[in-house]
N, C-alpha and C positions, 0 to 999 in steps of 0.2 A: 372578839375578832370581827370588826366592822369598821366602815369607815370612820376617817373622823367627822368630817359634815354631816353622817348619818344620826352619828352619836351626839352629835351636838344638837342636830334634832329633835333628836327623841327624847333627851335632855332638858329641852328648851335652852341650851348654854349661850346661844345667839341673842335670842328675845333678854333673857335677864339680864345680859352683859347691857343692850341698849337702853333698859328701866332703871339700871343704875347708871349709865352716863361712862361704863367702861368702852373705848374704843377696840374694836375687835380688827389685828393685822394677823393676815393669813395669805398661803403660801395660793400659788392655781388653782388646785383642787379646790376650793370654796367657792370660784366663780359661779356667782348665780344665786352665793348665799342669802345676799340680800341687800340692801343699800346701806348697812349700820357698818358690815365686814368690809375691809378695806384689801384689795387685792392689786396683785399687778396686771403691772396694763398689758394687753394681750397685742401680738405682733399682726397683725392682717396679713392675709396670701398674697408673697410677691411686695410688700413693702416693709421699710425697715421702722424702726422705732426714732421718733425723733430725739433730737439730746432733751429738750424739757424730759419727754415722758422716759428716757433714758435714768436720768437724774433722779426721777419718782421711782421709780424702779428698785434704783442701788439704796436709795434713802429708807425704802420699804425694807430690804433687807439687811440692811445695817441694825434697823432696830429689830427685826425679827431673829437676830444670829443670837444674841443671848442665851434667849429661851431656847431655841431651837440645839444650842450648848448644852445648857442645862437640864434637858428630857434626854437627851442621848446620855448624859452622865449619868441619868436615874436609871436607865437603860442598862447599865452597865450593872448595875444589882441584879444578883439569880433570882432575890425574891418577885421581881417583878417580872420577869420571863417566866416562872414557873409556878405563878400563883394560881392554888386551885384553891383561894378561902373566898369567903363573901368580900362584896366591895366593900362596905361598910369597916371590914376588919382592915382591909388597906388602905386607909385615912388614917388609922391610928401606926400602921408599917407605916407609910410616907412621911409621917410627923418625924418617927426613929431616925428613917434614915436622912430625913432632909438633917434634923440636927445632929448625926452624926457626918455628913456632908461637910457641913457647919465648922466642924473642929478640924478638918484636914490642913 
């Protein structure tokens, strides 16, 4: 139970994602993560957002709605709200259920 930037930290999942050339799109909460994380553009006090950075914005979260689909799906398994086993054993859960995900 920790952030996600936290955990991405402690992880290194930012650093590795840039040593391999994955581009890393993330929601607010990552502002400040770093210059590799791509986030949205923040509204300044008292002014509005232009249509470019508007446009940047919607196109961020077009490609972000996927995944952001897809973890709430995984979400939706009890095993994963109420896992009290090592991590390690829930790589080999998440295999399960992604390929039972898979067959629906």
């Amino acid at each position: 139970r920790t952030h996600d930037l936290t955990a991405a930290r402690t992880h290194r999942i930012i650093r590795i994602c840039e040593r391999q050339g994955v581009p890393v799109l993330a929601d607010r909460a990552y502002i400040g993560a770093g210059s590799w994380v791509t986030t949205p553009i923040r509204r300044l006090p008292h002014q509005d957002l232009n249509p470019t950075q508007r446009t940047i914005n919607r196109a961020l979260s077009a490609a972000r709605a996927p995944v952001e689909r897809s973890v709430a799906r995984l979400k939706s398994w009890r095993i994963f709200r109420r896992a009290r086993c090592s991590p390690n054993r829930l790589s080999s859960i998440s295999a399960a259920v992604l390929t039972l995900e898979r067959q629906r």
